[in-house]
Each structure stands twice: as C-alpha cells, then as structure tokens.
N, CA, C and O atoms as CSV, one atom per row, in Angstrom:
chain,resi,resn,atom,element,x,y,z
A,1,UNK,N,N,-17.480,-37.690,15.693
A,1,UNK,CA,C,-16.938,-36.400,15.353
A,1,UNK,C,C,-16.179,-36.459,14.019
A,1,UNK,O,O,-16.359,-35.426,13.375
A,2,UNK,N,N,-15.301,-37.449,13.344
A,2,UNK,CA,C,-14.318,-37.553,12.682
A,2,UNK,C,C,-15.568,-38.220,11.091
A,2,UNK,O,O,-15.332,-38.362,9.891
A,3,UNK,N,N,-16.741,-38.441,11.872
A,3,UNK,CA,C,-17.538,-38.828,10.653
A,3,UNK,C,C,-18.425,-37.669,10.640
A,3,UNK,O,O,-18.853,-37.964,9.525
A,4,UNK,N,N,-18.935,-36.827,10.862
A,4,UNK,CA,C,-19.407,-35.736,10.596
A,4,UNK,C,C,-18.446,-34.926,10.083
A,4,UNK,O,O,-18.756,-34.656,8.922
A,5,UNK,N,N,-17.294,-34.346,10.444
A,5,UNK,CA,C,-16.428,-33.818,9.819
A,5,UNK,C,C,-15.904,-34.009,8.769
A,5,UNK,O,O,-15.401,-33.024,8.227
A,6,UNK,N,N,-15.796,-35.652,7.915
A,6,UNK,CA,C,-16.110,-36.054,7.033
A,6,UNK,C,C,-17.030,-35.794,6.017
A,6,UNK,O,O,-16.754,-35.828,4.818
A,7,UNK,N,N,-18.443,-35.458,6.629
A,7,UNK,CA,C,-19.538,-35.335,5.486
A,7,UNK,C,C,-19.709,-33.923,5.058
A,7,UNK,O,O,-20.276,-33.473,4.062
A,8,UNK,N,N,-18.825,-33.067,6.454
A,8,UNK,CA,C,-19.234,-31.543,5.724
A,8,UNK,C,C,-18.191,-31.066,4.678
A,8,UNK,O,O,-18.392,-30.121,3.915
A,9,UNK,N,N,-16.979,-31.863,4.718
A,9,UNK,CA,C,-15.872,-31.699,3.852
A,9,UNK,C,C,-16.697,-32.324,2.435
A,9,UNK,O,O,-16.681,-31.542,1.485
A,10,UNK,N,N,-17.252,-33.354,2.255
A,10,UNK,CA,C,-17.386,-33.786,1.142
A,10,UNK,C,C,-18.925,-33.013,0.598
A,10,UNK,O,O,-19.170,-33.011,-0.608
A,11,UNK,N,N,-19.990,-32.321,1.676
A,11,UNK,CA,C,-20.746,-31.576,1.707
A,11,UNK,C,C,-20.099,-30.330,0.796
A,11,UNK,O,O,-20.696,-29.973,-0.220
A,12,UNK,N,N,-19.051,-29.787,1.136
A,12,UNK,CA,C,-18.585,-28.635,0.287
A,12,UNK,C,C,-18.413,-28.254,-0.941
A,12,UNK,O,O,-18.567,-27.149,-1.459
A,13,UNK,N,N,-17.833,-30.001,-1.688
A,13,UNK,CA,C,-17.456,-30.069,-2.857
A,13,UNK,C,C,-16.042,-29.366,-3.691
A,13,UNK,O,O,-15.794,-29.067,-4.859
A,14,UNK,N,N,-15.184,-29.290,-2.164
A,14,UNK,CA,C,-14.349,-29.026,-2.615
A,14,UNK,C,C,-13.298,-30.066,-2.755
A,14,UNK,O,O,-13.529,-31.131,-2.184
A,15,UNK,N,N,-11.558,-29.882,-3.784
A,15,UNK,CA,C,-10.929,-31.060,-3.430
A,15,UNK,C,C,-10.850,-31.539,-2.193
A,15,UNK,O,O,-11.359,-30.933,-1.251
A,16,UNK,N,N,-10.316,-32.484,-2.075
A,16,UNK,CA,C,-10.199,-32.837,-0.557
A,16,UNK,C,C,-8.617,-33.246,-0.761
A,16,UNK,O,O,-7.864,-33.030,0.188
A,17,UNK,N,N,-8.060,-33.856,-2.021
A,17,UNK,CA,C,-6.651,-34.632,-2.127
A,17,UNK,C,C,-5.946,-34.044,-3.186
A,17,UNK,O,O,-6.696,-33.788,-4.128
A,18,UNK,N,N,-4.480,-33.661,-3.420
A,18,UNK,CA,C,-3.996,-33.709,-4.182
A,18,UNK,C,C,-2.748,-33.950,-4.614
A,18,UNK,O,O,-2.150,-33.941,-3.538
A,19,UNK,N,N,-1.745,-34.208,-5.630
A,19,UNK,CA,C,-0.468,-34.010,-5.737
A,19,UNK,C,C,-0.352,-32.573,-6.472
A,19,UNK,O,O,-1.108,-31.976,-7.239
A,20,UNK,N,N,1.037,-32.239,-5.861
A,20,UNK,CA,C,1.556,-31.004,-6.564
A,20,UNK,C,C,2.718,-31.045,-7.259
A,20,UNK,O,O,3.768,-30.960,-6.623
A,21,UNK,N,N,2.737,-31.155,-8.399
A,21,UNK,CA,C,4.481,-31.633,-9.051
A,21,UNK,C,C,5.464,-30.126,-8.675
A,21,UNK,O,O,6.690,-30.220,-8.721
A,22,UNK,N,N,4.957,-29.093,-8.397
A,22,UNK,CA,C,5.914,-27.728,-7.931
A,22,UNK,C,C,4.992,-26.935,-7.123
A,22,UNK,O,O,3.804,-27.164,-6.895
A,23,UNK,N,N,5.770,-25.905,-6.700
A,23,UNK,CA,C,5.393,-25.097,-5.943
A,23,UNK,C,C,3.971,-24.124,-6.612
A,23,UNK,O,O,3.019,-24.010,-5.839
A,24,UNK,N,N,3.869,-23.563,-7.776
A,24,UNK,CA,C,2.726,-23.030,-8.462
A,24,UNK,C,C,1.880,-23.544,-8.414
A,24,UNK,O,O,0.891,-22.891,-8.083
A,25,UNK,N,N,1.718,-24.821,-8.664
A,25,UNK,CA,C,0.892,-25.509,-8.864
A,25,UNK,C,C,0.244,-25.924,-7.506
A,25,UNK,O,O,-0.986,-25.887,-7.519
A,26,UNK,N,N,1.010,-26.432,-5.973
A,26,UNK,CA,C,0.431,-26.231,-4.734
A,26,UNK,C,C,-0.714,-24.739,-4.545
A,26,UNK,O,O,-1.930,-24.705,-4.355
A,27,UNK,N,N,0.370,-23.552,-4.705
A,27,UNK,CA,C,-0.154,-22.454,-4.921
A,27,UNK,C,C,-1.957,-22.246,-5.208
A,27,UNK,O,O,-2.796,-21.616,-4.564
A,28,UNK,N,N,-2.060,-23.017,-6.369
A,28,UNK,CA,C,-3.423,-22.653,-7.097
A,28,UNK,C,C,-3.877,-23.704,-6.673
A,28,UNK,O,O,-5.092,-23.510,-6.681
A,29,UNK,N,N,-3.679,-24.784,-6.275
A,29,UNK,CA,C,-4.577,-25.984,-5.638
A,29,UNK,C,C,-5.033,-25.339,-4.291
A,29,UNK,O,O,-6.140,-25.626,-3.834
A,30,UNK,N,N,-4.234,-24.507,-3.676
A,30,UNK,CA,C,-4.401,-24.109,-2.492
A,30,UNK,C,C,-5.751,-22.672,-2.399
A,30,UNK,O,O,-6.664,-22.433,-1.609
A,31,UNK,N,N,-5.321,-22.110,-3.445
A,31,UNK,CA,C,-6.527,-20.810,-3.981
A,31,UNK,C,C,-7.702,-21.382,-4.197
A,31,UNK,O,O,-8.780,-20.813,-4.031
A,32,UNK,N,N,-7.490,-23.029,-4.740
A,32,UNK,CA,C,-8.624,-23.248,-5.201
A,32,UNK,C,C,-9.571,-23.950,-4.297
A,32,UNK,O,O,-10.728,-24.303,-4.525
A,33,UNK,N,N,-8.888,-24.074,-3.281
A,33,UNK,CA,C,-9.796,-24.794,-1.932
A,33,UNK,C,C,-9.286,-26.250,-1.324
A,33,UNK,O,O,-9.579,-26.800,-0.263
A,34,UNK,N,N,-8.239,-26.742,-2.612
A,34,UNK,CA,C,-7.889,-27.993,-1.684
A,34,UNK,C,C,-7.447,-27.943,-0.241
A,34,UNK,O,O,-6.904,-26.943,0.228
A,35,UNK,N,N,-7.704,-29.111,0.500
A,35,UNK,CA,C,-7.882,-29.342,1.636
A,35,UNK,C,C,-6.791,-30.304,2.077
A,35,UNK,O,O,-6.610,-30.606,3.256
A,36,UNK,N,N,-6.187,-30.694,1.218
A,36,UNK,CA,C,-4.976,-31.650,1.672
A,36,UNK,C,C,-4.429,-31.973,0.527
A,36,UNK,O,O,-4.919,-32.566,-0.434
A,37,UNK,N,N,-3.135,-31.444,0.732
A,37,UNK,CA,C,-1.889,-31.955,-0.561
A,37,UNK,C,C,-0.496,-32.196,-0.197
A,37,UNK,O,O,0.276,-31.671,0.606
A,38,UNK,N,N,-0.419,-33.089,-0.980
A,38,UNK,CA,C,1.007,-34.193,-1.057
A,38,UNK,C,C,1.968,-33.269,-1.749
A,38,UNK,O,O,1.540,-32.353,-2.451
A,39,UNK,N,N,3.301,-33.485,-1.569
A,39,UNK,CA,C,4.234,-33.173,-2.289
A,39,UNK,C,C,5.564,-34.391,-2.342
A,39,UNK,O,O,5.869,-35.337,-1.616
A,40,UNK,N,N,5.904,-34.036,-3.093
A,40,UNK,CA,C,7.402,-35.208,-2.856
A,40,UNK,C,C,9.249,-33.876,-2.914
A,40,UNK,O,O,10.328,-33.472,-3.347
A,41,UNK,N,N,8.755,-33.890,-2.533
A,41,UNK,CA,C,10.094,-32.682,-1.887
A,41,UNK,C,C,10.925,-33.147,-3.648
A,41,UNK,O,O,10.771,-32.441,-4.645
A,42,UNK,N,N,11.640,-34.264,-3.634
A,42,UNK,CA,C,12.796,-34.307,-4.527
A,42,UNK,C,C,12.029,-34.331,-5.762
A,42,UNK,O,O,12.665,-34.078,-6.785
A,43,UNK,N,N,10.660,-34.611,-5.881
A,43,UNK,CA,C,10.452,-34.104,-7.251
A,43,UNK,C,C,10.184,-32.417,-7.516
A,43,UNK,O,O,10.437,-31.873,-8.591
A,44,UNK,N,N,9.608,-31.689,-6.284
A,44,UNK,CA,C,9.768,-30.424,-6.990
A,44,UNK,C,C,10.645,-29.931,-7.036
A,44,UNK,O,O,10.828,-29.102,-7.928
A,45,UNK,N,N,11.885,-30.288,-5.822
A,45,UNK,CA,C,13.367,-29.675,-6.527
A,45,UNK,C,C,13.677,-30.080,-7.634
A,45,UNK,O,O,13.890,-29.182,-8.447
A,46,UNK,N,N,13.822,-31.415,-8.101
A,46,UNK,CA,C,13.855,-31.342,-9.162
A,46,UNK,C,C,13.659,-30.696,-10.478
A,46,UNK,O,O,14.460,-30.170,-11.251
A,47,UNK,N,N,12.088,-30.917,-10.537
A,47,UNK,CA,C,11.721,-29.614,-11.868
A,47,UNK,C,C,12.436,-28.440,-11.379
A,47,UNK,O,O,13.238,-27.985,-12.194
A,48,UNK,N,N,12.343,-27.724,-10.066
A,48,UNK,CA,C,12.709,-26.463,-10.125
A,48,UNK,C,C,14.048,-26.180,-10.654
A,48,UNK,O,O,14.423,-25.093,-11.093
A,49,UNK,N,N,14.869,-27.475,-10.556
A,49,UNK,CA,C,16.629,-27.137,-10.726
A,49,UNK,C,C,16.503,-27.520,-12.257
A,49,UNK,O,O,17.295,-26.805,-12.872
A,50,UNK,N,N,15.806,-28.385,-13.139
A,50,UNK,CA,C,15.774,-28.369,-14.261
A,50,UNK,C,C,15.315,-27.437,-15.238
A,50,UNK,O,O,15.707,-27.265,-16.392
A,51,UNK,N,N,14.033,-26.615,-14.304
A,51,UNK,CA,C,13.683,-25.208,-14.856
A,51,UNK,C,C,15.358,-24.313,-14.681
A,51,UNK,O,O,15.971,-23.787,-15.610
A,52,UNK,N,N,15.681,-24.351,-13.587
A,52,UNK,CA,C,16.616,-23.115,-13.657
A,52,UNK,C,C,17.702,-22.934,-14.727
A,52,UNK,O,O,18.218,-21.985,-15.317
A,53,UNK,N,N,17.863,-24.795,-14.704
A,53,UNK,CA,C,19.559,-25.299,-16.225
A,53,UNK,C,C,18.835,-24.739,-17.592
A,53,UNK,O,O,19.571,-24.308,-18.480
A,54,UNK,N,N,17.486,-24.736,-17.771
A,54,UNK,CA,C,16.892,-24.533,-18.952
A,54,UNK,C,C,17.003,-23.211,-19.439
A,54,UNK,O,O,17.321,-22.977,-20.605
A,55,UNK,N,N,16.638,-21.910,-18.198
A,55,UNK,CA,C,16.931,-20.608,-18.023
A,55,UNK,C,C,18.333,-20.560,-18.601
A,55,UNK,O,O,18.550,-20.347,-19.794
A,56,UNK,N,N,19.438,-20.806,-17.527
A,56,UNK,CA,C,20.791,-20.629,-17.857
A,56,UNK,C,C,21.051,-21.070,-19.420
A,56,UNK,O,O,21.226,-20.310,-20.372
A,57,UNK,N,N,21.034,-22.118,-19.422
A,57,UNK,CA,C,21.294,-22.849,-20.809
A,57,UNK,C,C,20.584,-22.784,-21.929
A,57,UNK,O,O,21.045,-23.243,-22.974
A,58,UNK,N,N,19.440,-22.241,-21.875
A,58,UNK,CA,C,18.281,-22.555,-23.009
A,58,UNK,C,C,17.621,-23.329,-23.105
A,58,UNK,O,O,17.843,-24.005,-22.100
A,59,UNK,N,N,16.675,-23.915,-23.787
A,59,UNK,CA,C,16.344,-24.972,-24.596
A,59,UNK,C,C,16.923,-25.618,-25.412
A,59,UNK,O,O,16.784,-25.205,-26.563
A,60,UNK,N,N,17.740,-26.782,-25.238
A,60,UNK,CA,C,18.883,-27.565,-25.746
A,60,UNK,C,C,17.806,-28.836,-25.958
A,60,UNK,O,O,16.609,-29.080,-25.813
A,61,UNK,N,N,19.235,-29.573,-26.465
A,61,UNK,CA,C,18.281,-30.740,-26.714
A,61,UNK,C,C,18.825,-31.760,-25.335
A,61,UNK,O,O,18.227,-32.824,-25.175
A,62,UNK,N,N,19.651,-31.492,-24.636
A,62,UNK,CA,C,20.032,-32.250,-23.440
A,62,UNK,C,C,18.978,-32.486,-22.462
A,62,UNK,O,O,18.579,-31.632,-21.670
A,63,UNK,N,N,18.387,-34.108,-22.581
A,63,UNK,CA,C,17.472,-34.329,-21.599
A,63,UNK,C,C,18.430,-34.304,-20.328
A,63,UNK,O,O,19.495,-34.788,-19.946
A,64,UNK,N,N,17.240,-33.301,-19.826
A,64,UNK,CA,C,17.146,-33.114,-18.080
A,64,UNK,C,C,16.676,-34.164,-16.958
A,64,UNK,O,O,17.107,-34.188,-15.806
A,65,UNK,N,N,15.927,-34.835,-17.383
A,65,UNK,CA,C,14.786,-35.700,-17.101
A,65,UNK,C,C,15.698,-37.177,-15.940
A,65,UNK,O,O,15.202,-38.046,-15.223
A,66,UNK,N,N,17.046,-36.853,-16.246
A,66,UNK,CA,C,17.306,-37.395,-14.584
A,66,UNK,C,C,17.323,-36.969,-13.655
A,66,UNK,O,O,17.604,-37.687,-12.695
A,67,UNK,N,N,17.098,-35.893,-13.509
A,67,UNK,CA,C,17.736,-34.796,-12.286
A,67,UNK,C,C,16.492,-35.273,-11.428
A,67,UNK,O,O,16.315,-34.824,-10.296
C-alpha cells in the first residue's frame, strides 16, 4: 500500500518536499501542489520580526541577521 502510494505521488509530478523560510512562501508552495513541507518555527519568526524592525525603522544599515 505505502509503495503504490508512493508511485502515484511521484506519478503526478508534483513537489513532494520542501523548506519554507516564511509563511508566503509555505503559502505558494502549498498553491502550487507541494505535498509535504518543513518549516523551522524560529527561522520564520525570525525573518518575520526582522521584516517588522525594518518597517518600523527603515532600511538602516544595522544588520538584523542575528535575530
């Protein structure tokens, strides 16, 4: 069962795997047919809280890139 179900997934030609560095990007992997995706929780908070300092603050030259 788990090998037939196998061949019609790869029969489809759709993704089957992915990473998502944020939420948009899950989004359109998801529109686009992927079938299984990873996330790492503290990296998309991340970008998201570094997008938001960028909003507030601008475009500075203060790397974000620890958060």
């Amino acid at each position: 069962m788990i090998a037939e179900g196998r061949q019609k997934i790869l029969a489809s030609g759709k993704p089957l795997f992915g990473g998502a560095p944020d939420a948009s990007t899950a989004r359109q992997m998801i529109d686009q047919g992927a079938l299984l995706i990873h996330t790492r929780v503290t990296e998309m908070w991340g970008n998201i809280t570094k997008n938001y300092l960028r909003e507030i603050y601008g475009d500075t030259t203060t790397d974000l890139d620890y958060l």
